[in-house]
KEKE-3310 file (N, C-alpha, C; in steps of 0.2 Angstrom, whole numbers, plus 5000, padded with zeros to 4 digits):
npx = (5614:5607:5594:5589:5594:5581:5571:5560:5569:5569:5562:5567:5577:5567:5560:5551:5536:5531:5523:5512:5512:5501:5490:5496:5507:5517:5515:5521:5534:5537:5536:5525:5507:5494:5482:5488:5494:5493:5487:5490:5495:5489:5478:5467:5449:5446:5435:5432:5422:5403:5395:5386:5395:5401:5392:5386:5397:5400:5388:5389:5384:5393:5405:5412:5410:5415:5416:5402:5407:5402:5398:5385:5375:5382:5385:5373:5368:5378:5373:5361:5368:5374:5368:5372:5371:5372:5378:5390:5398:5414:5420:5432:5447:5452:5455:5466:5467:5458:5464:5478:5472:5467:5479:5482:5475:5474:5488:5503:5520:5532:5523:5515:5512:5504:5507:5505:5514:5516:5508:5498:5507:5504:5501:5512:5518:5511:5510:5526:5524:5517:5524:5524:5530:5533:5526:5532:5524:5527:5516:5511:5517:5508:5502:5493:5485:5496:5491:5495:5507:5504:5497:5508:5516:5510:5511:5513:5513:5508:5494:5486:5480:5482:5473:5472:5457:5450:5468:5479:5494:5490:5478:5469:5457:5453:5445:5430:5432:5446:5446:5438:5445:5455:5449:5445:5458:5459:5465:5464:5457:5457:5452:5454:5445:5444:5444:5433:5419:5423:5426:5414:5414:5414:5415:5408:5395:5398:5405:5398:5395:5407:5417:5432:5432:5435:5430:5435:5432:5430:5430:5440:5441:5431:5421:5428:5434:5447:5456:5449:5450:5445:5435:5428:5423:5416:5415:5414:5405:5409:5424:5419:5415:5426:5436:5428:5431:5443:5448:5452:5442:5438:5439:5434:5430:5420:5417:5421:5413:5401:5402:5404:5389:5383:5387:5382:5369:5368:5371:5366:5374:5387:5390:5388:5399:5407:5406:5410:5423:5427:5426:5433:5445:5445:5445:5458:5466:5466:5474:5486:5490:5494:5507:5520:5532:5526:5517:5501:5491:5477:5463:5451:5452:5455:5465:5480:5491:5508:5520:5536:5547:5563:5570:5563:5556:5557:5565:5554:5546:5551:5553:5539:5537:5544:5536:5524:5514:5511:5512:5515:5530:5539:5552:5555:5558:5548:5539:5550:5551:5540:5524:5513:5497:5484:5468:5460:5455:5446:5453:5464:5469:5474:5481:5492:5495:5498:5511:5519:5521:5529:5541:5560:5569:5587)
npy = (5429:5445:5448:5458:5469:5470:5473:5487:5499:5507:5499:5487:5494:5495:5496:5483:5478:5477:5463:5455:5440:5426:5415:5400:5402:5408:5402:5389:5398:5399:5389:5385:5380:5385:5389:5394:5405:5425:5435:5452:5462:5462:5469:5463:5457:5447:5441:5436:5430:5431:5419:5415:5417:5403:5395:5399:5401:5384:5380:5385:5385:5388:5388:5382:5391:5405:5419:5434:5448:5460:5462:5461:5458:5460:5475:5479:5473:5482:5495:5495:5493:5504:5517:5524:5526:5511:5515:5521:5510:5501:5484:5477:5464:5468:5484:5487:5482:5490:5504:5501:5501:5512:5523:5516:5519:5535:5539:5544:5538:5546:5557:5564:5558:5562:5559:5556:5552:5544:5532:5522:5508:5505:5513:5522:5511:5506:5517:5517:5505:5507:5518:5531:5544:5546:5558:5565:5573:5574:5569:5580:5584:5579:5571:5574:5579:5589:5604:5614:5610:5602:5608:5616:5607:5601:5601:5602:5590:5583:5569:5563:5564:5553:5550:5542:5538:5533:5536:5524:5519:5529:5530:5542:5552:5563:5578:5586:5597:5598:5588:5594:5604:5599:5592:5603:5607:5602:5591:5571:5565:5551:5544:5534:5523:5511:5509:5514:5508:5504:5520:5525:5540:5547:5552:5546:5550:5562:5561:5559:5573:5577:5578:5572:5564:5552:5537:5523:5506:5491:5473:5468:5471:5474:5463:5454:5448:5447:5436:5433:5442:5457:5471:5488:5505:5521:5529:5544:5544:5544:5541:5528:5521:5519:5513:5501:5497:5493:5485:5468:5457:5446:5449:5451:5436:5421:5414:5428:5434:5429:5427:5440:5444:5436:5440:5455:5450:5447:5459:5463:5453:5458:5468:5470:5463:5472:5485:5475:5475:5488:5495:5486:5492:5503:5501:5491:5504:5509:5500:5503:5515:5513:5511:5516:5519:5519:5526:5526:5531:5539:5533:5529:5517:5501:5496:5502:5515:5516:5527:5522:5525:5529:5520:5506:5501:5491:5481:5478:5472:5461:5453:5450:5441:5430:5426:5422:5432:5443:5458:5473:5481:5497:5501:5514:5533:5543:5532:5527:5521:5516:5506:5497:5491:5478:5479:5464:5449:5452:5443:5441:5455:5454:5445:5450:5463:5457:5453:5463:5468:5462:5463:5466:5479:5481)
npz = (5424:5430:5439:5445:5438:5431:5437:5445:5450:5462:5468:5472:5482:5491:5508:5516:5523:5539:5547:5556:5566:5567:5577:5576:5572:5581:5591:5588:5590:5602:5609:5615:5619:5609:5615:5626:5621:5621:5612:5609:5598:5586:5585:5583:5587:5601:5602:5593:5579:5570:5577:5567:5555:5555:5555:5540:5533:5532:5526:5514:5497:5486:5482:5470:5459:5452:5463:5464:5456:5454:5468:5471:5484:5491:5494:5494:5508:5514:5511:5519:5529:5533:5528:5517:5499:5488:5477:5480:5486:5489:5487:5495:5498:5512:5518:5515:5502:5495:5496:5491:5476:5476:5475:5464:5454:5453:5455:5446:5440:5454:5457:5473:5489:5504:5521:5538:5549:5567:5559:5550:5544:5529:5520:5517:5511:5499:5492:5489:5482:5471:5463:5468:5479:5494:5506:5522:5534:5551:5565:5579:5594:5603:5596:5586:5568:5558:5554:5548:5543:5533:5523:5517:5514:5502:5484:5467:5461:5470:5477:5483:5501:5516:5531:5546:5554:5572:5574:5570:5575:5587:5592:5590:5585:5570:5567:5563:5554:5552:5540:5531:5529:5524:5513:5504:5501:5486:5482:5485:5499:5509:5522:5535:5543:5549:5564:5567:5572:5586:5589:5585:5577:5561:5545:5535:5530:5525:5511:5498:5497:5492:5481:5479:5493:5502:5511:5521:5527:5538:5539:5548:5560:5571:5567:5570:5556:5552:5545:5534:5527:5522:5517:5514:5506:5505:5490:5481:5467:5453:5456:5461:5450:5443:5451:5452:5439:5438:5448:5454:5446:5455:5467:5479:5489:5489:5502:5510:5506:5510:5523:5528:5522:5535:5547:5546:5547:5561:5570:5582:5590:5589:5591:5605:5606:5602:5612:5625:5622:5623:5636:5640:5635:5642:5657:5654:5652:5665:5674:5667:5668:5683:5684:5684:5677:5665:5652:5644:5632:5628:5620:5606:5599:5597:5603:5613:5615:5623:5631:5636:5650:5649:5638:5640:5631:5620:5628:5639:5629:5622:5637:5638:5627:5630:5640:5632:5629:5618:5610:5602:5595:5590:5580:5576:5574:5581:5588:5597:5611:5613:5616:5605:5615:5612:5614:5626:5631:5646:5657:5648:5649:5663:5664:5656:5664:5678:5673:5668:5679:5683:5674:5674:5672:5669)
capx = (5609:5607:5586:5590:5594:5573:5567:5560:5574:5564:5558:5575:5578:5561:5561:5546:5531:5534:5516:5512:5511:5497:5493:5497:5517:5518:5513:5527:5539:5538:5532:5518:5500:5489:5479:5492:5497:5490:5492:5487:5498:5486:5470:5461:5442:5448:5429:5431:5417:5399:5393:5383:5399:5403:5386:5386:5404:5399:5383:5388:5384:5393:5411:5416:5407:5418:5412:5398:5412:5399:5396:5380:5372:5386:5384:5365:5368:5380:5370:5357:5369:5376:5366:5377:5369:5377:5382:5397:5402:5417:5424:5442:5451:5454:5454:5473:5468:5456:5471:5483:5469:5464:5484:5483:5469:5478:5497:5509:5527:5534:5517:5516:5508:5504:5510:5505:5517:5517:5503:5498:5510:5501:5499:5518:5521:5508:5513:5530:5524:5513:5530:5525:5535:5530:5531:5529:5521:5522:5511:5514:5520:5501:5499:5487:5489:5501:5488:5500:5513:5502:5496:5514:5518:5506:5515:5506:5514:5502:5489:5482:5483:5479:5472:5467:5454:5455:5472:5482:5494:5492:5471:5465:5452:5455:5439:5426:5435:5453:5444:5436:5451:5460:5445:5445:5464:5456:5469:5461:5459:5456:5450:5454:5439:5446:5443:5424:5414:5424:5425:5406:5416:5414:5416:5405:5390:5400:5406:5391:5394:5411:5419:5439:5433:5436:5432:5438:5429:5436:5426:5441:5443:5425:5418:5431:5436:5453:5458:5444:5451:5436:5435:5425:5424:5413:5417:5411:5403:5413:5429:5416:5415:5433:5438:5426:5434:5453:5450:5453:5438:5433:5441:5431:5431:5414:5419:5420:5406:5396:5406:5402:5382:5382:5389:5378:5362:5368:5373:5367:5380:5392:5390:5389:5408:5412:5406:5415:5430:5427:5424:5440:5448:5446:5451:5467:5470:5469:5479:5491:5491:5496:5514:5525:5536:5525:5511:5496:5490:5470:5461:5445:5450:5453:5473:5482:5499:5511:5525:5542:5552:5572:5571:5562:5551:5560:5568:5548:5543:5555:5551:5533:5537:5544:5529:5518:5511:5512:5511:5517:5535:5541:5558:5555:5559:5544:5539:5556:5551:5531:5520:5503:5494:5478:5462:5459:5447:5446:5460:5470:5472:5473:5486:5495:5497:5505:5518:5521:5523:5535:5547:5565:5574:5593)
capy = (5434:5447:5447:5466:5476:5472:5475:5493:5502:5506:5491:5486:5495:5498:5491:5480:5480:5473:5460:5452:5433:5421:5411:5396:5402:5414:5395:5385:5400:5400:5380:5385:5378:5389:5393:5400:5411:5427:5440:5457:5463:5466:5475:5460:5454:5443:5437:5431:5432:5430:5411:5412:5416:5399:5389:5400:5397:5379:5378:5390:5381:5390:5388:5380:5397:5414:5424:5441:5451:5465:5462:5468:5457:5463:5481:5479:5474:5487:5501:5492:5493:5511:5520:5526:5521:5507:5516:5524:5506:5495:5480:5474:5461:5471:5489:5486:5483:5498:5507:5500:5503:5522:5524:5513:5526:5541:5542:5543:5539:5551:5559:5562:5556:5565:5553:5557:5548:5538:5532:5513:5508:5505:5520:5523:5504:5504:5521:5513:5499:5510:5521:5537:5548:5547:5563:5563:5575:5570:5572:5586:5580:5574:5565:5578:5579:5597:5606:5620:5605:5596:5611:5618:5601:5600:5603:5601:5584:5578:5569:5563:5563:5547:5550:5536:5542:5533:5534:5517:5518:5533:5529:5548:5554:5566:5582:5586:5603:5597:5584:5599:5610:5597:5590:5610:5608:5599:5583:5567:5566:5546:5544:5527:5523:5504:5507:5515:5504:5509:5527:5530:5546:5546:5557:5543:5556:5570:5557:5559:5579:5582:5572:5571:5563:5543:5534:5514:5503:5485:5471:5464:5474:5473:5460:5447:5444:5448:5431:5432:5449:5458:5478:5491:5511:5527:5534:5548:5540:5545:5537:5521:5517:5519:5508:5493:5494:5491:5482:5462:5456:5445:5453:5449:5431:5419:5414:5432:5438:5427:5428:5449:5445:5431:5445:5460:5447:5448:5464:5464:5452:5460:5474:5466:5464:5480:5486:5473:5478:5498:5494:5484:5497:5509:5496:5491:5512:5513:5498:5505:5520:5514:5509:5525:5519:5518:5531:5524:5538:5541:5528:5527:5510:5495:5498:5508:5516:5516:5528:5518:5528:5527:5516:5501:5498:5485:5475:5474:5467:5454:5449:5449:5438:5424:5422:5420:5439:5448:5465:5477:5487:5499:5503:5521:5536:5544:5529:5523:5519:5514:5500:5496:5485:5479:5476:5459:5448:5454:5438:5443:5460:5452:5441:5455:5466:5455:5451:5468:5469:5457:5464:5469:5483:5482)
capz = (5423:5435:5439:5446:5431:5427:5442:5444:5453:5469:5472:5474:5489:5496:5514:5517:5528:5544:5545:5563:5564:5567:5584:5578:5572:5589:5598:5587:5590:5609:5609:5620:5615:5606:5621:5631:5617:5620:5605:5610:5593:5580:5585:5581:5588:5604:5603:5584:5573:5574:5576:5560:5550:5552:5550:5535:5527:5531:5523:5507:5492:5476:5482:5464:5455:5453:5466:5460:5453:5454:5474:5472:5490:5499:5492:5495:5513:5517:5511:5526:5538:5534:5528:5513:5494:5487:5472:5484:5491:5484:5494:5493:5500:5516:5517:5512:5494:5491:5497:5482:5471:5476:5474:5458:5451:5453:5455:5440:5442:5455:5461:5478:5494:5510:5525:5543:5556:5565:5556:5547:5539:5521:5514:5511:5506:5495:5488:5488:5477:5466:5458:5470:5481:5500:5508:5528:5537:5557:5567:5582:5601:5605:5589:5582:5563:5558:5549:5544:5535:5528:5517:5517:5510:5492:5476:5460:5461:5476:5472:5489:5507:5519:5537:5549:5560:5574:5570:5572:5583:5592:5595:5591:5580:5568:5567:5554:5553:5550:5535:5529:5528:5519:5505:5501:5494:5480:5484:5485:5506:5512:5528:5536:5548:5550:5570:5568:5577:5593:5592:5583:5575:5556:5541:5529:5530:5519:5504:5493:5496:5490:5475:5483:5502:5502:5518:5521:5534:5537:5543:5553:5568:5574:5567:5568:5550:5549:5542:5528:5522:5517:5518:5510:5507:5504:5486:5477:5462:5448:5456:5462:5443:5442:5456:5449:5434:5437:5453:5450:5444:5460:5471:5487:5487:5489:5507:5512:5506:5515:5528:5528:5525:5540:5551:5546:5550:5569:5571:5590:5593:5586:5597:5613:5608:5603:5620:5631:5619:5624:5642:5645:5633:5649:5663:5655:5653:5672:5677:5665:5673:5688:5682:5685:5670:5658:5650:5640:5627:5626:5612:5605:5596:5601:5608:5618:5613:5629:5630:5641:5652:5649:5632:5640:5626:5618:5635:5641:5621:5622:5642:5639:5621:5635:5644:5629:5627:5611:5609:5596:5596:5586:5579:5574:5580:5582:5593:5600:5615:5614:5615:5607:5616:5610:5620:5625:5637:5655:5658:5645:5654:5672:5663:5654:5672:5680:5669:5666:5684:5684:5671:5677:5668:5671)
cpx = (5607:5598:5587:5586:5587:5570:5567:5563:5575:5563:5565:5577:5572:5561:5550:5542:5531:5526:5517:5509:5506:5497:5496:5506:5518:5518:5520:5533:5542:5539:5529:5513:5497:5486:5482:5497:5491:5492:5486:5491:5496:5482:5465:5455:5445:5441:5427:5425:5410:5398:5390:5387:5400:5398:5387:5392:5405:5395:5383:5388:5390:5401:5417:5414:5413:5413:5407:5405:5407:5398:5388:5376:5376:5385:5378:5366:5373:5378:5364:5361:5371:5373:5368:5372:5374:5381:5387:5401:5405:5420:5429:5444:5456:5453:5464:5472:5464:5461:5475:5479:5467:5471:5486:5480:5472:5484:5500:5515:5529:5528:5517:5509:5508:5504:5509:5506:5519:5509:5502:5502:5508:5503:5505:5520:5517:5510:5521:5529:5521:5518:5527:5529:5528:5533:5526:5528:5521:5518:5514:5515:5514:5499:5494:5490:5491:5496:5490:5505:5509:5500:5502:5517:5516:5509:5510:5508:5510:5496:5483:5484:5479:5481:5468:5465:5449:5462:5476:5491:5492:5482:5467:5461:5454:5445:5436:5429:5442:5452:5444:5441:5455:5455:5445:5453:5463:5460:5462:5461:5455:5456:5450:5451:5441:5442:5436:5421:5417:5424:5417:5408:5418:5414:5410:5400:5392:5401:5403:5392:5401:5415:5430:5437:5432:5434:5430:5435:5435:5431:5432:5445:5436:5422:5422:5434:5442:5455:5456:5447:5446:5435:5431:5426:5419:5417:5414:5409:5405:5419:5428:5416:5422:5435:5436:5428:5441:5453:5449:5447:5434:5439:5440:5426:5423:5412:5419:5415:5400:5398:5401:5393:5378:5382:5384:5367:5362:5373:5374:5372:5387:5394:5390:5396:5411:5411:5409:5423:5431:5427:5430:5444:5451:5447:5457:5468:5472:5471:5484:5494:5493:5502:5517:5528:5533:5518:5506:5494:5481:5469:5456:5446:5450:5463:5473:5488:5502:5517:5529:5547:5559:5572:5570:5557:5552:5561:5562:5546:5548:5552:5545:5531:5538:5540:5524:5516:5516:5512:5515:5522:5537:5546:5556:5556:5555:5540:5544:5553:5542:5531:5514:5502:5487:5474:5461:5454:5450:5451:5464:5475:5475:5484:5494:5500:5501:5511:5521:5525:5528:5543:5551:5569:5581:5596)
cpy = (5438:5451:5456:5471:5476:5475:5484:5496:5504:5503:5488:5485:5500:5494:5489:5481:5474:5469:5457:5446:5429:5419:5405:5396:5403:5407:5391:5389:5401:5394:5380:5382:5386:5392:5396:5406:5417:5435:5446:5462:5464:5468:5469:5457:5447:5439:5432:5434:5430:5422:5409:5414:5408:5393:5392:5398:5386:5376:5380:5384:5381:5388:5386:5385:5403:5416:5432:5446:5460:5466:5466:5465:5460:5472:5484:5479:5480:5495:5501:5497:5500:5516:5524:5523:5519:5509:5520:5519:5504:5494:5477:5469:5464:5478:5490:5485:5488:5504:5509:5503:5509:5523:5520:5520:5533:5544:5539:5543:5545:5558:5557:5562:5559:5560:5555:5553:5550:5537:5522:5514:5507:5511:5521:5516:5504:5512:5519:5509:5502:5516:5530:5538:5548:5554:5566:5571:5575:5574:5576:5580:5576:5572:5568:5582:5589:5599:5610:5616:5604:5602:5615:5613:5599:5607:5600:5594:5580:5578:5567:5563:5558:5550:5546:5541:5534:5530:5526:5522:5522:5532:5535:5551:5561:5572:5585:5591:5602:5594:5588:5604:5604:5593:5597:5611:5607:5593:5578:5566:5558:5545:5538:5526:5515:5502:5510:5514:5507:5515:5530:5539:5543:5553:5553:5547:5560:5567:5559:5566:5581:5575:5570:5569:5554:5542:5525:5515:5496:5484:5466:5464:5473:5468:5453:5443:5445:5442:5429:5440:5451:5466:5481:5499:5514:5530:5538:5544:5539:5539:5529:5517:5516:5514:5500:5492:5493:5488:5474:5460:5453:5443:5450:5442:5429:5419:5421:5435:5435:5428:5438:5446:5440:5440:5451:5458:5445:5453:5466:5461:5455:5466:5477:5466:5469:5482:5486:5477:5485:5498:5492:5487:5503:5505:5494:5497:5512:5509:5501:5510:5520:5510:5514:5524:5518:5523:5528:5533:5538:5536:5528:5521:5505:5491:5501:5507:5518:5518:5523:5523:5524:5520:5509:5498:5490:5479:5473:5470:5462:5450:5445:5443:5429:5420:5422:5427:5443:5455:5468:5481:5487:5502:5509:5526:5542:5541:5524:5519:5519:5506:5498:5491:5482:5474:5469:5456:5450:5449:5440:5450:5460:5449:5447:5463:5465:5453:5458:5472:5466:5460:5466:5472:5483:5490)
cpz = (5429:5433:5441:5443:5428:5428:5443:5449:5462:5473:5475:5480:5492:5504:5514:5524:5532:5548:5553:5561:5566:5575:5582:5575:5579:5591:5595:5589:5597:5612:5615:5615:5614:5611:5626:5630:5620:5619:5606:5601:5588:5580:5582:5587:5594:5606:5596:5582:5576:5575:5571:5554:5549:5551:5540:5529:5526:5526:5516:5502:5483:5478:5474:5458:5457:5459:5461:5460:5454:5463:5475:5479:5492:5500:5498:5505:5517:5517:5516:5531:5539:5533:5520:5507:5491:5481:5474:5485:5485:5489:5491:5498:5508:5513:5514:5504:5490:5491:5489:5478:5470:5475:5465:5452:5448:5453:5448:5444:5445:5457:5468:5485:5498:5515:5530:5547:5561:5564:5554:5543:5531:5518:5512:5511:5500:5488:5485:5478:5469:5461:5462:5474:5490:5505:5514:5531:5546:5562:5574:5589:5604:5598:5585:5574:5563:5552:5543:5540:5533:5521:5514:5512:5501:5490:5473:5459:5465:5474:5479:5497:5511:5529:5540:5554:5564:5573:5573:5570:5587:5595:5595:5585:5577:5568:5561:5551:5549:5541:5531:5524:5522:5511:5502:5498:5489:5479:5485:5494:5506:5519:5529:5542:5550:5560:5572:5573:5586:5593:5591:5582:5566:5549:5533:5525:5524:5514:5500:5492:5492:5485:5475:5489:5497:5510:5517:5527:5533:5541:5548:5560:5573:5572:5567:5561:5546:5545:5534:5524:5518:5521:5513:5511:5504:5498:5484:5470:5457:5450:5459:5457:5442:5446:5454:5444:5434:5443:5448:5450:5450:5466:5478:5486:5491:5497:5512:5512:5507:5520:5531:5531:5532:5545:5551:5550:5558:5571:5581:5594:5595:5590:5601:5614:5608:5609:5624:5627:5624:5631:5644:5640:5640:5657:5659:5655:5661:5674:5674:5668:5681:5688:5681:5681:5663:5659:5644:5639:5628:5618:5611:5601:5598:5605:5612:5616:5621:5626:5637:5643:5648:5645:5634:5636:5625:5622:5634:5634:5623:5630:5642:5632:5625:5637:5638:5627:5622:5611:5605:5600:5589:5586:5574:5578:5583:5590:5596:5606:5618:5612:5612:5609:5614:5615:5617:5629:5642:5657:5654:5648:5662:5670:5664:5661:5673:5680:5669:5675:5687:5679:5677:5673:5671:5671)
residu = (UNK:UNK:UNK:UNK:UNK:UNK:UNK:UNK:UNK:UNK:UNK:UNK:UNK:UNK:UNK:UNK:UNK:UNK:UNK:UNK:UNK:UNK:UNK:UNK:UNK:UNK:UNK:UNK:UNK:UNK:UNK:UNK:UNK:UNK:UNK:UNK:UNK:UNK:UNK:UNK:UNK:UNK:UNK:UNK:UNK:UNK:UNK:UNK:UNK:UNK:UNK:UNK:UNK:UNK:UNK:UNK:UNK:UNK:UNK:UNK:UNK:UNK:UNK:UNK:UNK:UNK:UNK:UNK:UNK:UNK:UNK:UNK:UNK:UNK:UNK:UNK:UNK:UNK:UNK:UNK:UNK:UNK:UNK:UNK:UNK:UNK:UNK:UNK:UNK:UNK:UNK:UNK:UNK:UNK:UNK:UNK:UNK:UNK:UNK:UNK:UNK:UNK:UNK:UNK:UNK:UNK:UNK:UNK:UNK:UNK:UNK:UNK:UNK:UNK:UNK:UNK:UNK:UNK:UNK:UNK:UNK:UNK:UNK:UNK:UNK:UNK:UNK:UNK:UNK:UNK:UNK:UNK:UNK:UNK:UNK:UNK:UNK:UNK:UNK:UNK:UNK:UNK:UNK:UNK:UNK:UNK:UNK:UNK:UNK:UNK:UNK:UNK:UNK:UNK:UNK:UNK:UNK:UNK:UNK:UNK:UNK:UNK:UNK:UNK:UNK:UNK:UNK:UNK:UNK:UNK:UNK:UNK:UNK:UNK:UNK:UNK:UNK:UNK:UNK:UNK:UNK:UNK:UNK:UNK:UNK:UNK:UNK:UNK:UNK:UNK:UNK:UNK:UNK:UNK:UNK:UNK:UNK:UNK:UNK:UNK:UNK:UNK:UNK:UNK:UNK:UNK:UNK:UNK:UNK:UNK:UNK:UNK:UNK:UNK:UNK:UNK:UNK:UNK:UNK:UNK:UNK:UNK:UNK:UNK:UNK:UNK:UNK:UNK:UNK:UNK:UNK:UNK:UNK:UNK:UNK:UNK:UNK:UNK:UNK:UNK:UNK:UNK:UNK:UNK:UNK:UNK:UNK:UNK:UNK:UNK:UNK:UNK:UNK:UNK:UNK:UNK:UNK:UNK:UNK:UNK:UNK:UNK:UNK:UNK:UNK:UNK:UNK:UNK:UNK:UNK:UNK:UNK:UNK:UNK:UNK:UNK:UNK:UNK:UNK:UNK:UNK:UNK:UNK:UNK:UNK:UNK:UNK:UNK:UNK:UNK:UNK:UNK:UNK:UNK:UNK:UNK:UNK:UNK:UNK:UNK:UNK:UNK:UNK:UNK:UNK:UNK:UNK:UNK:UNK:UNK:UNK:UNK:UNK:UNK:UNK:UNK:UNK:UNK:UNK:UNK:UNK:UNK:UNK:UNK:UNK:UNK:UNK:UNK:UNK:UNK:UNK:UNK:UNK:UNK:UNK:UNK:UNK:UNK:UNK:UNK:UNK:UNK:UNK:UNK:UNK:UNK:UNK:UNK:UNK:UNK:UNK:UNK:UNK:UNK:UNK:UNK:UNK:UNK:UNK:UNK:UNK:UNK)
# end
């Protein structure tokens, strides 16, 4: 029996999203210990989480109950901490599954997506998976979205367009102006805010006012909880009802949603790190910049994209994979010959240096 002929034709030959690994694979895969792995490779919180995530996911009592299916504490406390009312919020299983689900909502077979790369990769996997049409956009020689394609680009077939601000990889914020221009197509415009906390440039503000603007948070860049997968978004209210009702029922599981309200009740912590993050954001940029072969890009998140002279991207990923250091490469050709680094502790960058100062390009 050939499994194939059922499977829906696409999927077939869709190519897969290419996921970064764990510390404690990265340490079996090098067979270094855990503590002398150090994984700059996925934008994640080199401080963790707050301290009262985990008295709290200790002490939680319901764990053998569904989780509120309704989130209405988590709601409640994010309508605290942002300012937003809760009847806009809905949280997902990372900002990765509100995605699928605003693409669940509104694409029919062969409707299409607006894609601005290099960009995250979700947006066109998850259009992918969802039976639409990904149709790219890229972005101009300074990573600045193409304002003139992107409306050159909508057919009565598009249904939305996905803009990360700041964007991942290239670390630039997109302006209230460009937002503007493109919620005025009448397309659905998603605004992926994932790296917020470090730029403090936001568009959540406008949501309420216009019934086509989306904007995704994540709590696990800032706040440590990637692991917990636990994301939320700014809807217009019409499509907030719509979202609660075809997401999976308990979605954002018990553990996270305590996890989330532990976090939001020590905010000042939480703060403390995004700062030191933002701080030695701008000391790795200038040791980077004193490496003639290599160009760090400007970031408000919590990376930095480096372009590599003469196609050394790859060589330095693989040398620096040796020693234990992680960092992102990409096989595109956009960014052939780049690297993102992600902010790490003040040693992680000490570390990181000097390795780098170590490579040998043949």
């Amino acid at each position: 029996m050939n499994i194939e002929k059922l499977i829906r034709p696409e999927l077939v030959t869709m190519k897969g999203y290419t996921p970064i690994e764990p510390t404690e694979v990265l340490s079996q895969r090098t067979e270094l210990p855990s503590s002398k792995v150090i994984k700059l490779d996925g934008n994640e919180n080199p401080y963790g989480c707050s301290p009262k995530v985990y008295q709290a996911l200790a002490t939680y009592p319901y764990y053998h109950n569904y989780p509120d299916p309704e989130q209405m504490e988590l709601r409640k406390a994010l309508e605290k901490y942002t300012g937003l009312g809760r009847q806009h919020i809905v949280c997902g299983m990372g900002s990765d599954e509100l995605i699928d689900l605003i693409l669940r909502l509104f694409l029919k077979p062969g409707d299409e997506v607006i894609n601005c790369p290099p960009t995250f990769g979700m947006y066109p996997f998850s259009t992918d998976v969802c039976g639409g049409r990904v149709v790219d956009v890229p972005r101009t020689e300074d990573f600045a979205l193409d304002m003139p394609g992107i409306k050159k680009a909508l057919t009565r077939r598009a249904k939305a367009i996905f803009v990360a601000s700041p964007n991942n990889p290239t670390g630039d914020t997109a302006t209230e102006k460009e937002i503007m221009e493109l919620v005025g197509t009448g397309k659905i415009v998603a605004v992926d805010e994932a790296y917020f906390e470090f730029s403090n440039v936001t568009m959540a503000n406008l949501v309420p006012s216009y019934p086509n603007l989306i904007v995704l948070r994540t709590f696990s860049k800032w706040a440590g909880l990637a692991g917990l997968r636990i994301g939320y978004g700014f809807f217009p209210i019409e499509i907030a009802g719509y979202l609660m009702k075809i997401k999976q029922p308990y979605n954002a599981n018990a553990a996270a949603q305590a996890a989330v309200l532990a976090s939001l009740a020590d905010i000042e912590y939480l703060r403390a790190n995004v700062t030191k993050i933002v701080v030695e954001r701008e000391r790795l940029s200038g040791k980077l910049k004193e490496l003639d072969w290599l160009r760090p890009y400007p970031s408000q998140g919590n990376f930095i994209l480096c372009s590599l002279s003469k196609g050394k991207a790859e060589e330095t990923w693989q040398q620096l994979r040796k020693k234990g250091i992680f960092v992102r490469y990409f096989d595109t050709p956009r960014l052939k010959d780049c690297l993102r680094i992600s902010v790490g502790r003040p040693e992680d960058t000490d570390t990181l240096v000097k390795a780098l100062k170590e490579v040998k390009h043949d």
